[in-house]
N, C-alpha and C positions, 0 to 999 in steps of 0.2 A: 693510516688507519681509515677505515672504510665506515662509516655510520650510517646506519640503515636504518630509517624508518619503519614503522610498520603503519602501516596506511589498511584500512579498514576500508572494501569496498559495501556502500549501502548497497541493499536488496531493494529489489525494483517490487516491493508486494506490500499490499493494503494491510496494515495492523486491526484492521476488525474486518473487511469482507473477505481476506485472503486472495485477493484478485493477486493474480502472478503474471508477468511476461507470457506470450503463448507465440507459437511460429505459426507461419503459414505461407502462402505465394501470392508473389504479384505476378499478374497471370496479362499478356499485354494484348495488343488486339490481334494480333496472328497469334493466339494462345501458346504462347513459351510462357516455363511455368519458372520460375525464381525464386530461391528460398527470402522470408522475409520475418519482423517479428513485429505482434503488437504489443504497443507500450501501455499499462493500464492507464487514466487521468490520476496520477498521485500528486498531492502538494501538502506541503508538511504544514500541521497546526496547530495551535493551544488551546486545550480544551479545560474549563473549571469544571472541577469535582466540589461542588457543595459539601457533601458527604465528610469527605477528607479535608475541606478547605482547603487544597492545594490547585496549583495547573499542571497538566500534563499534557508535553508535547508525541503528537501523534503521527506518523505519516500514513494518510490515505485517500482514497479515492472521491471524486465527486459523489460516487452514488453512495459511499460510506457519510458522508456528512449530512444527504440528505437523510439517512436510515439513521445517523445521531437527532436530525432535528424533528425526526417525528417518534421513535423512540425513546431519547434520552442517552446519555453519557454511562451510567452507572448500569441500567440495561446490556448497552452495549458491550461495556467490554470485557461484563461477567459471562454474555454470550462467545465472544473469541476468546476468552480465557479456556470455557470449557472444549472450543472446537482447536484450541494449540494454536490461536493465531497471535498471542502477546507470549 
């Protein structure tokens, strides 16, 4: 008998700026052009919610933590709530 796990692959995209994977080419000096992808800067974190007294772990982007620290937390991710990115 065979047991299969089911393994969940994470998504490569920022929970508040929605930044996703994007493709593109690396293009070399004799211009040949090669399919290629970029990866957004994501690193997973713990954010406090005063609000809820609770933490909540997020994954996102560099430019998302600075848009938390000059925003705020509770701002934040009532904005990606409303744009479908939580």
């Amino acid at each position: 008998m065979h047991l299969f796990l089911k393994t969940e692959k994470m998504s490569k995209v920022c929970q508040i700026t929605g930044k996703r994977v994007v493709s593109g080419n690396n293009v070399s000096h004799s211009n040949r052009r090669t399919r290629r992808k970029f990866y957004p800067n994501l690193q997973t974190k713990k954010f406090y919610i005063p609000e809820e007294d609770r933490w909540i772990t997020l994954k996102v982007s560099a430019a998302a933590i600075r848009t938390i620290n000059k925003k705020g937390i509770a701002a934040c991710l009532k904005e990606a709530k409303e744009k479908g990115y939580l």
